[in-house]
Wavefront OBJ file of the C-alpha trace (Angstrom):
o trace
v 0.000 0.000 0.000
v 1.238 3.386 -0.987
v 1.850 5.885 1.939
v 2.527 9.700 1.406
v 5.469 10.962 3.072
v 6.278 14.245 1.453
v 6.510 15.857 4.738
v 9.816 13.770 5.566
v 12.044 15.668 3.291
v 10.328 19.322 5.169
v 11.434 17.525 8.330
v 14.806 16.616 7.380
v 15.170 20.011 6.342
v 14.172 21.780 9.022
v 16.422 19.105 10.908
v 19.980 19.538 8.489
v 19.144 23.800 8.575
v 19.363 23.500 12.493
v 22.247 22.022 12.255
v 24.151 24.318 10.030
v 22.209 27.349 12.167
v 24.438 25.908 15.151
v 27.524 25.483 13.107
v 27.365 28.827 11.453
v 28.085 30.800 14.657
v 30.795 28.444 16.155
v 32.696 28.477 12.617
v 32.394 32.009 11.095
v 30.895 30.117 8.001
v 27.297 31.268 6.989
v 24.410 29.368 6.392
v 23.953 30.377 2.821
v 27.677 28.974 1.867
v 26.937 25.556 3.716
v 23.426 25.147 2.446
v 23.299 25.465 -1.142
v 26.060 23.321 -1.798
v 25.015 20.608 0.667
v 21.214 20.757 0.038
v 21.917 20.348 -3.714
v 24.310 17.462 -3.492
v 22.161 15.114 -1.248
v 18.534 16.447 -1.434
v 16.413 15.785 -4.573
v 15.555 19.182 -4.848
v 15.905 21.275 -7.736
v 18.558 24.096 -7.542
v 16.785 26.952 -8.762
v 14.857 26.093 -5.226
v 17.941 25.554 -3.655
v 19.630 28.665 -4.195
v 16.398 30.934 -4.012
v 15.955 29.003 -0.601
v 19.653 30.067 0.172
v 19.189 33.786 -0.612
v 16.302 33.720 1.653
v 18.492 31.873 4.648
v 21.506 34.956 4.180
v 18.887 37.776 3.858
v 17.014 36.440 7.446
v 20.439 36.101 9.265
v 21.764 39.378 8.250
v 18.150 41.608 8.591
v 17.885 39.951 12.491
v 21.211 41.161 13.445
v 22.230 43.960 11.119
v 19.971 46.714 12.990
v 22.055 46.120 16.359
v 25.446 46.282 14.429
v 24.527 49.400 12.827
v 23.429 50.991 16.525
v 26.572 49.988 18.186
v 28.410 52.034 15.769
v 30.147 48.531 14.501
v 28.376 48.372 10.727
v 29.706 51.116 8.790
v 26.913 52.362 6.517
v 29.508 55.253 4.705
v 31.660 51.990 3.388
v 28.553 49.727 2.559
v 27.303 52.127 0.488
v 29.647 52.841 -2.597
v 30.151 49.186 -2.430
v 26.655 48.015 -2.488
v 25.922 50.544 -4.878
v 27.773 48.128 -7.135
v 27.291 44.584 -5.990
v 23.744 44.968 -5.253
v 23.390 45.486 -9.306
v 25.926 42.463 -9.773
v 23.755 40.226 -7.445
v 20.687 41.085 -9.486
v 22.629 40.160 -12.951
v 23.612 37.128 -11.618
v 20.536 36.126 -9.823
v 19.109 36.822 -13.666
v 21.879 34.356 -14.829
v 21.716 31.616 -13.438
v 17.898 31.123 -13.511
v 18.634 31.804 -17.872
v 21.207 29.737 -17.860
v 18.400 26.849 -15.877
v 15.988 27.988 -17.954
v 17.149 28.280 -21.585
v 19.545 25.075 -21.932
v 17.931 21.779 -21.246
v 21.853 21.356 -19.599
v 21.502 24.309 -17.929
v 21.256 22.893 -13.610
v 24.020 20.387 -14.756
v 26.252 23.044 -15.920
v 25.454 25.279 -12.747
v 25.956 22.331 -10.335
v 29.348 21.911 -11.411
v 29.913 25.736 -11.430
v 29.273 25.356 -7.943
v 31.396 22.752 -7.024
v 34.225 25.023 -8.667
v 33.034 28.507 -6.931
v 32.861 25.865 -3.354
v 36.520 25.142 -4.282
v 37.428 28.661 -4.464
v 35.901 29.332 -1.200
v 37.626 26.195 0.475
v 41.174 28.397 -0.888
v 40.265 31.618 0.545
v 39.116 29.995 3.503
v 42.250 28.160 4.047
v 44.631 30.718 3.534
v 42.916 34.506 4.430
v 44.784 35.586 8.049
v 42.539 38.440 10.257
v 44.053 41.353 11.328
v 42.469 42.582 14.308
v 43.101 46.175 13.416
v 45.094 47.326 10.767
v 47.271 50.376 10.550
v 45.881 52.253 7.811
v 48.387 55.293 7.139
v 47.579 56.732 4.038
v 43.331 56.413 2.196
v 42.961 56.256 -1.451
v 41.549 59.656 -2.866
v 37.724 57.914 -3.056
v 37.901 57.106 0.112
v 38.734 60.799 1.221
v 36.469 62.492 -0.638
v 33.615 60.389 0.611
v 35.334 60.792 4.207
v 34.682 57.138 5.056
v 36.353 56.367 8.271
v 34.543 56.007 12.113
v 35.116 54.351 15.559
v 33.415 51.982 17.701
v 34.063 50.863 21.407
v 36.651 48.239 22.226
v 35.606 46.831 25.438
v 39.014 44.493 25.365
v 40.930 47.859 25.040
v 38.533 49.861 27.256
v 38.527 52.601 25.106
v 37.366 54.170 21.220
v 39.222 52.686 18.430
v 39.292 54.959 15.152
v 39.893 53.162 11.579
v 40.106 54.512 8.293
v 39.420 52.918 4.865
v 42.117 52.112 1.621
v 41.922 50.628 -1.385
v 38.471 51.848 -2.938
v 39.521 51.424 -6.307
v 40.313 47.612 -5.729
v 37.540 46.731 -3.782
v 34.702 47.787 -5.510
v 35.284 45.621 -8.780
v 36.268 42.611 -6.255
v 32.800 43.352 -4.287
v 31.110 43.420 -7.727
v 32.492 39.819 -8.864
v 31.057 38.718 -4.923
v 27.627 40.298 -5.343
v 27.521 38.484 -8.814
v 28.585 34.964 -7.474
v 25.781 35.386 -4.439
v 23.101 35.748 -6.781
v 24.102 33.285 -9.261
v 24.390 30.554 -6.793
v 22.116 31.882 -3.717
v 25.414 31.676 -1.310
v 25.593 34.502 1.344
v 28.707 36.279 0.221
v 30.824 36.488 4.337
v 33.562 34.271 3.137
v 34.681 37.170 0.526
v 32.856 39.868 1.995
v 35.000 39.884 5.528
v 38.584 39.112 4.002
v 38.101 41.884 1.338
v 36.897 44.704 3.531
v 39.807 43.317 6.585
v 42.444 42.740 4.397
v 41.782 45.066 1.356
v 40.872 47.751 2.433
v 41.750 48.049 6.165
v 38.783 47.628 8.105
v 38.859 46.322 11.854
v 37.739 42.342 12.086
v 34.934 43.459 13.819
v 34.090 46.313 11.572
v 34.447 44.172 8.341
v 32.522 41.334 9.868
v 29.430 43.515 10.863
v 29.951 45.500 7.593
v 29.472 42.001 5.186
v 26.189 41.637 7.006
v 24.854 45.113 6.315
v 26.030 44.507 2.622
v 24.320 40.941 2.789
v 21.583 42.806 3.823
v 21.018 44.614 0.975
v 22.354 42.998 -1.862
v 20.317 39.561 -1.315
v 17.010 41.689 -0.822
v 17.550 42.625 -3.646
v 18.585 39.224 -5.593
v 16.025 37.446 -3.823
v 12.817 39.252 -5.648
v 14.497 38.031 -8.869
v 14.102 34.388 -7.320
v 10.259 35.190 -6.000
v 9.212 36.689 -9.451
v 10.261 33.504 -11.059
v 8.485 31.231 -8.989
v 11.948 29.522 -7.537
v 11.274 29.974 -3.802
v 8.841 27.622 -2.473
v 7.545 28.060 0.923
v 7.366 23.992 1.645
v 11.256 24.340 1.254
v 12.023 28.107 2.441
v 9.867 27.589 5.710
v 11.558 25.111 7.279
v 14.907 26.055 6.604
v 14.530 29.135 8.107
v 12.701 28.452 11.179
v 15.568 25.523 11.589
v 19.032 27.743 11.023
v 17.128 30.240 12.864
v 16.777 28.296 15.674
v 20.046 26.572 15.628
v 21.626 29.720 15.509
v 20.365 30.732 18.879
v 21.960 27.127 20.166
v 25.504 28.287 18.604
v 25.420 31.674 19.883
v 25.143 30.340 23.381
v 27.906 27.280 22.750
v 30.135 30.059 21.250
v 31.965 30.770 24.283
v 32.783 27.305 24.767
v 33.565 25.476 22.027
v 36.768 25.346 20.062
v 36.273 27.599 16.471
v 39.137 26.634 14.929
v 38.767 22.915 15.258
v 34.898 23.458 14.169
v 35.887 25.713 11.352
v 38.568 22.534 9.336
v 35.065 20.587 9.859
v 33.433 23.190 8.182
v 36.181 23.492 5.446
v 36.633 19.483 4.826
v 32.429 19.168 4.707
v 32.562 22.244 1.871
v 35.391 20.151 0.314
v 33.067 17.094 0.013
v 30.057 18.799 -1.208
v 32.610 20.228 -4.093
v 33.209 16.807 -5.273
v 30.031 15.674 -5.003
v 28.566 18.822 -6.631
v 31.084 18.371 -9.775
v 30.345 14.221 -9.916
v 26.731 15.289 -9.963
v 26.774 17.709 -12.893
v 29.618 15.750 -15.026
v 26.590 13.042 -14.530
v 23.969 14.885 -15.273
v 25.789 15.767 -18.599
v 26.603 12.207 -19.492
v 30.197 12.325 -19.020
v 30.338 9.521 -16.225
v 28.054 6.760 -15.872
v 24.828 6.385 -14.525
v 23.351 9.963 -16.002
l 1 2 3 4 5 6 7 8 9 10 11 12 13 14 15 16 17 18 19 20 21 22 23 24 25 26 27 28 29 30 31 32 33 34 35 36 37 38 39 40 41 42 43 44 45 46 47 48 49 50 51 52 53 54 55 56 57 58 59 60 61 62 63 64 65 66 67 68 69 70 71 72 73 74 75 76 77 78 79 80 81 82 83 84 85 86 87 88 89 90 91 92 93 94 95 96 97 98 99 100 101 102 103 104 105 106 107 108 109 110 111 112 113 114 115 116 117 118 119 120 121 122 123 124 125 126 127 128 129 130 131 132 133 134 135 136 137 138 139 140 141 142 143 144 145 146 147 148 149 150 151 152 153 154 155 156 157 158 159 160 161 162 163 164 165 166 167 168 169 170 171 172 173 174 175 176 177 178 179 180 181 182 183 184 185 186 187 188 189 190 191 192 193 194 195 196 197 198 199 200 201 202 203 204 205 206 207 208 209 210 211 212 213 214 215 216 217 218 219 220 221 222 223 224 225 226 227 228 229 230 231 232 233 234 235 236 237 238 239 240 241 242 243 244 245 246 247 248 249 250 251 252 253 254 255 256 257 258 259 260 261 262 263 264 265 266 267 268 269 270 271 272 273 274 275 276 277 278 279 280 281 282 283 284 285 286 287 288 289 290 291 292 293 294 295
């Protein structure tokens, strides 16, 4: 006798996003990054839905904590802005993108799946190799960066006192932040695992200032990407809903293990996990495409 059990897969999503919610704060990694690439190797769901889910994940992580960065003076809205005045356009182009690219060639997914597996690679790099620098010593801005007089201070309570930063490096950063917001919407990955390297180690910003920064850029950019996804028809709620009342929830649970678990060791779990899904992502498209048996 047949027996309907279409709400397993909600509950093993709502079970595998609660896991990556509690991950995501003990490893610097966010959920976006982890579930596209995951969800599309080993669930049997299409990736338009995938990424449009993913979009939706980033955009409902950054929007619950962006407001409290901004008031404690930690996201910088003066260097979001001339970058997001650029990315947010990429992520829109790419967001556009990828769903042609689904849409128009019947080897479209295949061809994005393995794209994936390639951008996850790229990630694993950066990951493994991109050092934080507390605060950098700026000494001399870029001429952009004057003009628009983007520089500011927040509180240190380590310090016990103000700490003052200034920006470099506007001219490099913007077409790096463009190729990001591009990627993001193309594959529905939040965009924290370029967004904090370039703005610490491009262009000077404190960790904590770069950090908070990526998720007022996040922000922005994948509200924007994300209507490209809803006038399409590729978020649907049976898939969105769960996943974000799960990472929601799980992030609460890492936020509170935070300050006692070990972030490094969590993080080369993180890292080898992305390295799996990047072979698995690749196998799956080169099979989808014929190229090794069993597509």
């Amino acid at each position: 006798m047949y027996v309907d059990v279409w709400w397993i897969w909600p509950v093993a999503l709502f079970v595998f996003t609660f896991v990556i919610g509690v991950i995501s704060p003990l490893s610097g990694v966010g959920g976006g990054v982890l579930f596209v690439p995951i969800a599309t190797a080993f669930f049997p769901f299409d990736i338009d839905f995938i990424r449009g889910v993913g979009l939706v994940m980033a955009l409902t992580s950054s929007l619950s904590s962006t407001p409290q960065l901004i008031k404690r003076g930690l996201a910088n809205l003066r260097i979001a802005a001339p970058i997001v005045a650029v990315s947010c356009v990429m992520s829109i182009i790419g967001s556009i993108t990828g769903l042609w690219i689904s849409g128009e060639f019947p080897e479209g997914k295949d061809y994005i799946t393995i794209l994936l597996g390639i951008v996850l690679f790229i990630i694993f790099g950066i990951m493994a190799t991109s050092k934080r620098v507390e605060i950098p010593i700026v000494e001399k801005q870029d001429k952009i960066s004057q003009k628009l007089g983007i520089s500011g201070s927040f509180y240190e309570p380590t310090l016990g006192q103000d700490v003052e930063y200034k920006i470099k490096n506007m001219p490099v950063a913007i077409p790096i932040f463009a190729a990001v917001g591009f990627i993001a919407g193309m594959f529905g990955l939040g965009a924290g695992w370029a967004n904090v390297p370039a703005l610490n180690l491009v262009m000077g910003a404190p960790i904590k200032v770069a950090t908070s920064t990526s998720m007022l850029v996040i922000a922005i950019n994948d509200a924007a990407a994300v209507w490209v996804y809803l006038a399409n028809g590729a978020i649907l709620s049976v898939i969105a809903v769960p996943s974000v009342l799960g990472i929601t929830l799980g992030a609460r649970v890492g936020a509170k293990l935070a300050a006692r678990a070990r972030p490094k060791i969590i993080r080369y779990l993180v890292m080898c996990i992305m390295l799996l899904s990047a072979v698995v992502d690749i196998w799956k498209g080169l099979q989808g495409l014929g190229y090794i048996g069993g597509g």
